[in-house]
FIRO-426028 format. One record per residue (C-alpha): x, y, z; residue in one letter; residue number from 1. Coordinates in nm, 3 decimals. Layout:
<rs>
X,Y,Z,A,NUM
...
</rs>
This chain:
<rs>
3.014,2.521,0.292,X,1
2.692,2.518,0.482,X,2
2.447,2.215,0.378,X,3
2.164,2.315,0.123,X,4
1.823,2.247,0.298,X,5
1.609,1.978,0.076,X,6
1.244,2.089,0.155,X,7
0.981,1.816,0.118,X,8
0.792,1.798,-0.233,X,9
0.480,1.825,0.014,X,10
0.531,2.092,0.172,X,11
0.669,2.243,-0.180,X,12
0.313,2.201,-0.244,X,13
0.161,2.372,0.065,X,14
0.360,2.670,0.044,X,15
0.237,2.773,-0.274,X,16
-0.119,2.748,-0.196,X,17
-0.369,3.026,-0.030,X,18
-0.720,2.973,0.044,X,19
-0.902,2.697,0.157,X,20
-0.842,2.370,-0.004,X,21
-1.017,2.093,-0.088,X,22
-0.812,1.758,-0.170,X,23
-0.982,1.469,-0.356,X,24
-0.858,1.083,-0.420,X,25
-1.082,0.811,-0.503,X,26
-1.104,0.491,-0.652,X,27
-1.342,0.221,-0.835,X,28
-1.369,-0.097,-0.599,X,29
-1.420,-0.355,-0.835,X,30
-1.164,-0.576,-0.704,X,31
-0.948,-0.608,-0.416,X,32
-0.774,-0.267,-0.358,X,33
-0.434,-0.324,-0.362,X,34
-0.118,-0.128,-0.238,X,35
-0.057,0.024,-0.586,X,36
-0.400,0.176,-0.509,X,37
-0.274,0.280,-0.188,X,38
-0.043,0.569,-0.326,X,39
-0.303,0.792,-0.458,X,40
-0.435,0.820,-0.111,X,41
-0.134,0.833,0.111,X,42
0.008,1.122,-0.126,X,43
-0.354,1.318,-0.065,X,44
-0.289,1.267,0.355,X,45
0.073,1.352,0.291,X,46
-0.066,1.693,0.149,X,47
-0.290,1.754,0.360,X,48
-0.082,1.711,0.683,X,49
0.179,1.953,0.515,X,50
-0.066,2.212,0.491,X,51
-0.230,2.187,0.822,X,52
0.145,2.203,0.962,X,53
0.139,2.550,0.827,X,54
-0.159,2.675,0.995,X,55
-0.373,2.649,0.656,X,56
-0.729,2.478,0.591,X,57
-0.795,2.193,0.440,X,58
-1.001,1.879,0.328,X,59
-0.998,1.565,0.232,X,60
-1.226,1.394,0.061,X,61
-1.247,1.032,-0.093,X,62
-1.479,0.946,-0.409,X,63
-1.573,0.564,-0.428,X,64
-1.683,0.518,-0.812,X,65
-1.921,0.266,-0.673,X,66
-2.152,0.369,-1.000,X,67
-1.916,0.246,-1.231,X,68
-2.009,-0.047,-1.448,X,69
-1.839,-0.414,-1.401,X,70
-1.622,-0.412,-1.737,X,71
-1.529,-0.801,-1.692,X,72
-1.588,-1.088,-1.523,X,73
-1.219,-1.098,-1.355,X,74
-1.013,-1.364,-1.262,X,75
-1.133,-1.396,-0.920,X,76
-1.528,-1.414,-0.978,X,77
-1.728,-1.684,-1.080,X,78
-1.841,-1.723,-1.436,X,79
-2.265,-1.611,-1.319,X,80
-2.132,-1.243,-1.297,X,81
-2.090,-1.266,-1.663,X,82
-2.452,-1.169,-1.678,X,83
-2.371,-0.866,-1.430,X,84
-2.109,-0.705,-1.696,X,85
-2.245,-0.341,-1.779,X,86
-2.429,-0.308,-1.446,X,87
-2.327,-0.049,-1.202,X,88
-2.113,-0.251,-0.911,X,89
-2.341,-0.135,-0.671,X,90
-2.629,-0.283,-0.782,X,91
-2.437,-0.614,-0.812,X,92
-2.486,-0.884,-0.565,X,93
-2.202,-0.913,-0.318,X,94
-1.966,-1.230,-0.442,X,95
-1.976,-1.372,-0.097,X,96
-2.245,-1.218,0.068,X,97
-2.094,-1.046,0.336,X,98
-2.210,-0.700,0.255,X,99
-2.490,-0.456,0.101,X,100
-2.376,-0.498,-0.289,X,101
-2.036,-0.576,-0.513,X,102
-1.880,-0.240,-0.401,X,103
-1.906,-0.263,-0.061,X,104
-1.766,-0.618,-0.059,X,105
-1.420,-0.426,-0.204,X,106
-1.439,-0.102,-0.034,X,107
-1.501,-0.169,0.343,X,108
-1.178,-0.359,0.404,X,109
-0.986,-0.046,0.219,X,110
-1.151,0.193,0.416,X,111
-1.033,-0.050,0.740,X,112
-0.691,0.015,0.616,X,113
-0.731,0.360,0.576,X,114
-0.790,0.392,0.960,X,115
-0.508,0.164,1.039,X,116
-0.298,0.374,0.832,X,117
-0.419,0.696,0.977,X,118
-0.641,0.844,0.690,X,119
-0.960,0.971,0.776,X,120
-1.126,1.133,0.434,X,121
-1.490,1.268,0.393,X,122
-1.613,0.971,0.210,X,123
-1.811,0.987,-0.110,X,124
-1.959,0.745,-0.306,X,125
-2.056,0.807,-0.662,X,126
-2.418,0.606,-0.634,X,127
-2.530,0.784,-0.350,X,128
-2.426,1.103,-0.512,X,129
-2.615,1.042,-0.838,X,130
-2.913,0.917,-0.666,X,131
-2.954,1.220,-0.429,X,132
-2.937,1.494,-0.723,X,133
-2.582,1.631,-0.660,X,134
-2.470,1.528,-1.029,X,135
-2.836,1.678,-1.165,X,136
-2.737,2.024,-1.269,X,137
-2.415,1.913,-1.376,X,138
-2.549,1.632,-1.626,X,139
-2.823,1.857,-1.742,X,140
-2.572,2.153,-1.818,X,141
-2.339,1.848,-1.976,X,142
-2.671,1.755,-2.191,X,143
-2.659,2.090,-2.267,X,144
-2.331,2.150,-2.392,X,145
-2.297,1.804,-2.594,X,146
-2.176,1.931,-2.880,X,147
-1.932,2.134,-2.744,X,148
-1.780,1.862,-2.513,X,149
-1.765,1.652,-2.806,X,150
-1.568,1.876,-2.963,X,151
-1.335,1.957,-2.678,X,152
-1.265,1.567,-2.635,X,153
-1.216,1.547,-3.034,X,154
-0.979,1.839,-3.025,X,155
-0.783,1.723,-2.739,X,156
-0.786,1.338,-2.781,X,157
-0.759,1.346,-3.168,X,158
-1.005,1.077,-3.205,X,159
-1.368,1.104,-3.342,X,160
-1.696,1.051,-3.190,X,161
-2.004,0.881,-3.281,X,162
-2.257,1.068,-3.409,X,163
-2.480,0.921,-3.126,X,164
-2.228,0.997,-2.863,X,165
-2.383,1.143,-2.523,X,166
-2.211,1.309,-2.257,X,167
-2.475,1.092,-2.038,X,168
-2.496,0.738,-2.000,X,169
-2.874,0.586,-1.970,X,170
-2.923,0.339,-1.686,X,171
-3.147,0.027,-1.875,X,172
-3.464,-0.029,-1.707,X,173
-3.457,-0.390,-1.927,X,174
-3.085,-0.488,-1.898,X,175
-2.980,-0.293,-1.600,X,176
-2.679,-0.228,-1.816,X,177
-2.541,0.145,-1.775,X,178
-2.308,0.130,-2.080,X,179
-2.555,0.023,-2.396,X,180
-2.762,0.286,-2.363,X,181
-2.815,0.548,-2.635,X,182
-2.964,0.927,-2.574,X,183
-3.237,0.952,-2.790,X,184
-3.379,1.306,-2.678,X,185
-3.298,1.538,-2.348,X,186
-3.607,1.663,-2.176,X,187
-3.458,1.923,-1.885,X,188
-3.805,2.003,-1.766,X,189
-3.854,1.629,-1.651,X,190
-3.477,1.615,-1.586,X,191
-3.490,1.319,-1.863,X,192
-3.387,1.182,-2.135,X,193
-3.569,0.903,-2.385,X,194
-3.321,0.609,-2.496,X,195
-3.273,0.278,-2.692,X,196
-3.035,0.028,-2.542,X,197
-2.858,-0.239,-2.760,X,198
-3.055,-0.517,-2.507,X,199
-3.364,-0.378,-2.741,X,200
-3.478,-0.196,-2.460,X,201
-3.679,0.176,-2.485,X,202
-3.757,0.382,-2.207,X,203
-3.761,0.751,-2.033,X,204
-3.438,0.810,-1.755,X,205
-3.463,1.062,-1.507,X,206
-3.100,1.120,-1.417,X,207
-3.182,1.321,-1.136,X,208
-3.307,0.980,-0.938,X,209
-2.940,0.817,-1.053,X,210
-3.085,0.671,-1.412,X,211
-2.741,0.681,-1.493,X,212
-2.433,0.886,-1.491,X,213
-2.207,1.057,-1.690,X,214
-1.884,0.936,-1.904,X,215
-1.550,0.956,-1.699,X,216
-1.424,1.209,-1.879,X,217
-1.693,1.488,-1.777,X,218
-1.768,1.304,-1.441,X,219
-1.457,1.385,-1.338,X,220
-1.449,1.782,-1.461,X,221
-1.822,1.762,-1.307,X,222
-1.704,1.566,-0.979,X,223
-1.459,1.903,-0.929,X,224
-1.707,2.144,-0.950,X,225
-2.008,2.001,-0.762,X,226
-1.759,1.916,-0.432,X,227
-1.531,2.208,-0.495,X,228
-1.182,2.010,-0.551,X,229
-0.842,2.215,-0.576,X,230
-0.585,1.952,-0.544,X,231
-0.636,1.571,-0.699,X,232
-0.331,1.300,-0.719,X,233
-0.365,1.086,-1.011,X,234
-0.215,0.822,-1.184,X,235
0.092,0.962,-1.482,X,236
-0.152,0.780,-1.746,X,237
-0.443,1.055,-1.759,X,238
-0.185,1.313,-1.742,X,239
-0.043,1.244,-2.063,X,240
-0.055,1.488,-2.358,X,241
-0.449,1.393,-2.478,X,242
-0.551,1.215,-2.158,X,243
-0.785,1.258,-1.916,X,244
-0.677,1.517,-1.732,X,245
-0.631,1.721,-2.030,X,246
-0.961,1.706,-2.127,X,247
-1.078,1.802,-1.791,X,248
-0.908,2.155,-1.795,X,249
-1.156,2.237,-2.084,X,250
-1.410,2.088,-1.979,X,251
-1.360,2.253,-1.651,X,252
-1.349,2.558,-1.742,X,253
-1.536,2.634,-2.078,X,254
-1.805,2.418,-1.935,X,255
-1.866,2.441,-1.587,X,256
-1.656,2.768,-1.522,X,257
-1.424,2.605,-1.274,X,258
-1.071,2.662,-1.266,X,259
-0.914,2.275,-1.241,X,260
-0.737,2.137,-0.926,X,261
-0.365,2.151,-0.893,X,262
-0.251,1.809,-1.021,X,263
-0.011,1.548,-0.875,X,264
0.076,1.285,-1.110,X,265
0.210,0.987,-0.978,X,266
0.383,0.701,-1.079,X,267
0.259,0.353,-1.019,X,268
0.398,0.092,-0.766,X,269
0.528,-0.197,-0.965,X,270
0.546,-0.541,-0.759,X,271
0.941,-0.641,-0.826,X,272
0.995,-0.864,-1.074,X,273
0.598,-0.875,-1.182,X,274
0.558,-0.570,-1.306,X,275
0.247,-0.311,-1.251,X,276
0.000,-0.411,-1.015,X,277
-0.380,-0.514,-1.068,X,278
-0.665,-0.654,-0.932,X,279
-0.804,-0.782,-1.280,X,280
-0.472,-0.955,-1.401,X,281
-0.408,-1.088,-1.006,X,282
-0.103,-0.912,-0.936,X,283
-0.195,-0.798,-0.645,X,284
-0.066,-0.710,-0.283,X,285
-0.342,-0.608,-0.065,X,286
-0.319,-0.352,0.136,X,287
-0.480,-0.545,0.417,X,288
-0.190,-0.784,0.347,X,289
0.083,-0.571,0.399,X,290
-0.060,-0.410,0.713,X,291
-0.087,-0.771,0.879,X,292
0.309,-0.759,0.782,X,293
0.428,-0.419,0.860,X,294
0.360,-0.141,0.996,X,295
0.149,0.117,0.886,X,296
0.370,0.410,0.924,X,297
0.624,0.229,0.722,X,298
0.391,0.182,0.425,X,299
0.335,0.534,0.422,X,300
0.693,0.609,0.454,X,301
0.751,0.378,0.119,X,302
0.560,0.613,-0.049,X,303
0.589,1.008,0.134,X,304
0.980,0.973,0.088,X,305
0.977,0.964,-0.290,X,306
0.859,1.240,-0.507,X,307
0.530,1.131,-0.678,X,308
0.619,1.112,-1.006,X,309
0.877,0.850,-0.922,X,310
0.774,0.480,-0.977,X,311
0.842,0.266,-0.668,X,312
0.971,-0.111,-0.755,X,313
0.800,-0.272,-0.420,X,314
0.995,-0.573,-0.305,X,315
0.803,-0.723,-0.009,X,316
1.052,-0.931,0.053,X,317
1.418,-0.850,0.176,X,318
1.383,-0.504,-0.017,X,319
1.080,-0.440,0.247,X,320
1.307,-0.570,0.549,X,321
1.583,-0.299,0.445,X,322
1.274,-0.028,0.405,X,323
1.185,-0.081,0.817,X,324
1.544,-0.083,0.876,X,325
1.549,0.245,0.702,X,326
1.256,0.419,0.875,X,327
1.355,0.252,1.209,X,328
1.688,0.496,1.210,X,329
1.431,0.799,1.018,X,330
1.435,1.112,1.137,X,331
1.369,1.334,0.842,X,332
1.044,1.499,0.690,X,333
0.919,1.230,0.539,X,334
0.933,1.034,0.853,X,335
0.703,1.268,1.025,X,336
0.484,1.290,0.767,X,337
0.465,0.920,0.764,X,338
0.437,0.879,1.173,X,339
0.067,0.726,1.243,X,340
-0.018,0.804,1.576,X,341
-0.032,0.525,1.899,X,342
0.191,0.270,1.689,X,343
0.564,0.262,1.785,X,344
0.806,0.000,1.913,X,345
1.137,0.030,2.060,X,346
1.254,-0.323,1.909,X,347
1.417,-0.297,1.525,X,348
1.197,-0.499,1.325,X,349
1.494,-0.692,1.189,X,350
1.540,-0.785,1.542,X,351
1.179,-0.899,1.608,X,352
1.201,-1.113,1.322,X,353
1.515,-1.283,1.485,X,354
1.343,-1.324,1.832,X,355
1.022,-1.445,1.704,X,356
1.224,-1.714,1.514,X,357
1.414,-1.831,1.894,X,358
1.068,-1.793,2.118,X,359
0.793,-2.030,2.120,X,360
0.524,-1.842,2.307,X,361
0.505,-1.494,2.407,X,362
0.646,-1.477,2.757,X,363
0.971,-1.667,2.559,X,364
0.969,-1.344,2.349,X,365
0.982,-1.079,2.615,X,366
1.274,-1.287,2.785,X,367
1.457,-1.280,2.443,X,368
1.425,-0.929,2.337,X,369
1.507,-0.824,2.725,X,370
1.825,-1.015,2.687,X,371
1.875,-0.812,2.395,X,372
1.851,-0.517,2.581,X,373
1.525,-0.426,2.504,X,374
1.260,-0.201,2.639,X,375
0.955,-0.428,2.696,X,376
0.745,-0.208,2.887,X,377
0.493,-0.138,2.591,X,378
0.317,-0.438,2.582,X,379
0.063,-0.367,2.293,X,380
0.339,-0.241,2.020,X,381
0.593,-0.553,2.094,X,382
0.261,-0.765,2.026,X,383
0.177,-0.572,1.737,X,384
0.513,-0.569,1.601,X,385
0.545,-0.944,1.669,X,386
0.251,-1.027,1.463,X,387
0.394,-0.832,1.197,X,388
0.744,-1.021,1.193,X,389
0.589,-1.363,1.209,X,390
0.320,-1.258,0.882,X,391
0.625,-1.121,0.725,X,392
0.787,-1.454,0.753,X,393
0.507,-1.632,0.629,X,394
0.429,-1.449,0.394,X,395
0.692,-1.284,0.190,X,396
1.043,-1.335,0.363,X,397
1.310,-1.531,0.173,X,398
1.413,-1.872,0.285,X,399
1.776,-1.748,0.329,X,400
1.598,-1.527,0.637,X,401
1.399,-1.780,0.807,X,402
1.544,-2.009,1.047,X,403
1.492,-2.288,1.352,X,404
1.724,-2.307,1.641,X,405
1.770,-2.685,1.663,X,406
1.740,-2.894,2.000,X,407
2.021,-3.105,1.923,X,408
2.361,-3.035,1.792,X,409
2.320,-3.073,1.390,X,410
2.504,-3.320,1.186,X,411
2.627,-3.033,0.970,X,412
2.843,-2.948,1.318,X,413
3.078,-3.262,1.210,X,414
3.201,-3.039,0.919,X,415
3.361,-2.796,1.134,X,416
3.754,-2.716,1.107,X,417
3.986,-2.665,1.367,X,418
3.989,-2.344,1.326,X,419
3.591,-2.258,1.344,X,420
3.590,-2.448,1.633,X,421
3.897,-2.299,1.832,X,422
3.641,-1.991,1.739,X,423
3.339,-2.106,1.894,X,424
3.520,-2.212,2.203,X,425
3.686,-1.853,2.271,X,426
3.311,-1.742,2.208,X,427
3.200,-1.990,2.480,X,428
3.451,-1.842,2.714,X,429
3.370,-1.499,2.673,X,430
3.004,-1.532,2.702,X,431
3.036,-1.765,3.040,X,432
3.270,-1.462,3.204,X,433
2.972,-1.252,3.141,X,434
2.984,-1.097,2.825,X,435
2.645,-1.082,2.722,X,436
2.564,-0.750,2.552,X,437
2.450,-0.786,2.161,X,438
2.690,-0.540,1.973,X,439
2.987,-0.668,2.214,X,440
2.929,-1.038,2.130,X,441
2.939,-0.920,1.767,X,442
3.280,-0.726,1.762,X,443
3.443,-0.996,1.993,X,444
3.393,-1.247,1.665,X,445
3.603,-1.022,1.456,X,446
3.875,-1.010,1.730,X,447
3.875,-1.350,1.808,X,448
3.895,-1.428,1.427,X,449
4.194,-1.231,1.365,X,450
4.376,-1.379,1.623,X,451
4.341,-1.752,1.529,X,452
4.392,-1.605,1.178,X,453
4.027,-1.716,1.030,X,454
3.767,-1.535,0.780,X,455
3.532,-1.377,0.954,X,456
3.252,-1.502,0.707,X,457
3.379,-1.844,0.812,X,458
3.373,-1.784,1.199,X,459
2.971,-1.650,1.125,X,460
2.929,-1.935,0.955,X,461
3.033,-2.167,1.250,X,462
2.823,-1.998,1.495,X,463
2.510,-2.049,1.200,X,464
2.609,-2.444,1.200,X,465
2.606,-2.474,1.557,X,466
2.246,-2.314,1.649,X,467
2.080,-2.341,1.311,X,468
2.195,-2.637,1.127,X,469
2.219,-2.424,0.795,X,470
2.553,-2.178,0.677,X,471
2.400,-1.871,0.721,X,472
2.158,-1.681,0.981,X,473
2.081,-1.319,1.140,X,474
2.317,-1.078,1.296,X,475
2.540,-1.322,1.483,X,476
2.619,-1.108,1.810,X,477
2.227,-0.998,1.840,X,478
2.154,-1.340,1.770,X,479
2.365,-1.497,2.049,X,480
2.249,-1.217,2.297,X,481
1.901,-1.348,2.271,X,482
1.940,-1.686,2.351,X,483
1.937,-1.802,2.730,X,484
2.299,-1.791,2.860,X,485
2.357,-2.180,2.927,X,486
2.243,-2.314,2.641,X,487
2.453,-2.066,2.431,X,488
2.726,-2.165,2.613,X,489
2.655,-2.537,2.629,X,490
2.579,-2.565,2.232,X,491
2.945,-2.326,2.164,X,492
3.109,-2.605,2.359,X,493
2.948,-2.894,2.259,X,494
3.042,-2.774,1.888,X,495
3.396,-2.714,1.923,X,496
3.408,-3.071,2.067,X,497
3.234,-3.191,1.837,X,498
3.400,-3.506,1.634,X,499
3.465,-3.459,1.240,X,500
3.354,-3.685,0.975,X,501
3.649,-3.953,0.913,X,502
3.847,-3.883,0.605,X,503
</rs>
């Protein structure tokens, strides 16, 4: 029975498009942008490289909300930006002072990793976009229509608004606040509209100067009109029966006759065993983070090869090791959807973080991975790939994975039985006749095992004692392939010699 062909839920999504498409993702950066963040994006590229691959146009765009308000003071900031809460976050002073405003503190190191990982959008951002006049038909025609988006939103969310509800928020001229304000009176030929804020304050705001900006609900239906959007990812929770999203259809299309963009709901990326990430409770993995420990094409291969709806329980620890392994032997869809181009190494990552572990310098390195029969020749991606093993170490291995090859025989060595040691002495042999290739060295244990009539497990752990001091280790034969060929041979020996503790 011939194999049925699984086709990629990407290009699923490209083949039932026509016409030229516009893809949109964006985010608020009011804290650091984290890899949970990270998915929204990487599903937009994953689209959009599916539907170049079939010879169709497309864009993609990124929105930063940078005219969002600050809704706390979070964890992470000092308690002076309590005054700041209610004022857009780009007309907040940069927590460290590194950059132009609060926004731009959080969104230039994403949009770093968004090269690094091989995503180059049309960037956006929502201040600029208010202040230029690109939201200024849209909020007037919103002003406009106020009762009948009030309506819409009471119909589809079931709840009921204020009588003082606007469509339009009022940028305080007193407070600076952007969410106290309430409309008092639209005047379209001014583009304008009188308020009173809850600070006390009274004054005229000409939202076609950025004086404000529109709720989320209608800035989003807006956003897809004024920059033309046919596909948007998004988070599960606005596309749930009421949300958002569903508000948006209508809003979309009874308001500003625009058909909606096809959605892609998406599940969110859960750090294992903490649940959900975010910025504002502190469980967080940045993104910057993870690319220091792995590699980019590997991140985006954590989240291309699952369908988007599917939550992903991230384990940056062993769960992420098993994840390289994984896209190290890749050869499917989702791997070349995932490939970012210029970064590739020849050496397993599970390898590298063996050999980092046994060199102490760089030069060391290249002599251990060629004596694992390595390719060495690309310089740059062996360095790269290095620095990612030893961050990963750091970082987010577990102990059990981490090791030090000792300069002296350990103590634990005196513990050694008969047997182990009759093991380590064939091994010693073997290696000095000129056995010295990885996966060799590896099944030669098992032989040698069964004929002195040992557990494996118990011949590993011997080898483990020997070099490491501790019961366990990485992939024994690999392991003793990498080390230089004397001192293998020397420490085998001078273990099975070795003298046992008196009973």
């Amino acid at each position: 029975m011939q194999q049925e062909t699984i086709v990629h839920w990407a290009d699923v999504i490209a083949q039932n498009i026509s016409g030229n498409q516009v893809i949109a993702t964006g985010i608020t950066p009011s804290g650091n942008i984290h890899i949970g963040n990270m998915r929204e994006v990487v599903t937009a590229d994953a689209v959009l490289r599916a539907i170049n691959d079939v010879g169709k146009e497309a864009r993609l765009i990124y929105v930063a909300d940078t005219f969002d308000p600050l809704r706390i003071v979070y964890p992470f900031l000092p308690n002076i930006y309590k005054k700041y809460v209610g004022w857009p976050i780009s007309e907040i002073p940069d927590p460290v002072g590194c950059c132009e405003n609060y926004a731009e503190h959080y969104l230039k190191p994403f949009l770093d990793s968004l090269e690094e990982l091989g995503i180059q959008p049309e960037l956006f951002r929502a201040d600029e976009m208010y202040k230029s006049g690109a939201y200024t038909a849209a909020i007037k025609l919103a002003l406009d229509e106020k009762d009948h988006i009030a309506k819409i939103i009471e119909d589809v969310s079931g709840r009921k608004l204020l009588p003082e509800w606007s469509p339009f928020n009022p940028l305080c001229r007193s407070c600076k606040r952007i969410t106290a304000g309430v409309v008092l009176e639209h005047m379209p030929e001014i583009t304008s509209v009188t308020y009173r804020c809850a600070c006390s304050g009274k004054g005229i705001a000409n939202y076609s100067k950025g004086e404000g900006k529109l709720a989320w609900r209608i800035d989003w239906a807006a956003r897809w009109s004024i920059l033309g959007v046919t596909i948007e990812p998004f988070g599960k929770d606005h596309a749930v029966a009421g949300g958002s999203f569903d508000t948006g259809i209508r809003i979309s299309k009874e308001v500003y006759a625009f058909e909606p963009p096809r959605p892609i709901p998406y599940g969110h990326i859960h750090l294992k065993g903490k649940g959900k990430m975010s910025s504002s409770k502190g469980v967080t993995v940045t993104i910057k983070e993870m690319l220091d420990a792995v590699p980019a094409d590997v991140l985006r291969y954590m989240i291309i090869k699952r369908k988007p709806e599917k939550l992903i329980d991230f384990d940056p620890g062993l769960g992420l090791l098993n994840l390289i392994d994984e896209f190290d032997s890749g050869n499917d869809r989702a791997y070349e959807l995932s490939r970012v181009v210029g970064i590739k190494s020849s050496v397993p990552f599970r390898h590298m973080v063996t050999a980092v572990q046994i060199a102490s310098n760089f030069d060391e390195l290249l002599t251990v991975l060629k004596r694992g029969g390595y390719d060495v020749s690309d310089i740059n991606s062996i360095k790269l790939r290095a620095k990612n093993a030893k961050t990963w170490l750091d970082r987010f291995a577990p102990p059990f994975v981490k090791f030090t090859v000792q300069d002296h025989l350990p103590v634990l060595a005196q513990t050694l039985t008969l047997e182990q040691k009759k093991v380590l002495s064939q091994l010693a042999d073997i290696i000095e006749v000129g056995v010295d290739n990885a996966e060799q060295l590896h099944n030669a244990i098992y032989k040698i095992s069964a004929i002195i009539g040992i557990d494996p497990k118990d011949s590993f752990k011997s080898i483990y004692i020997a070099f490491l001091g501790i019961s366990s280790g990485p992939r024994a034969g690999w392991f003793l392939a990498s080390l230089e060929k004397d001192f293998a041979i020397y420490r085998l020996k001078e273990a099975a010699e070795v003298l046992n503790f008196a009973p």
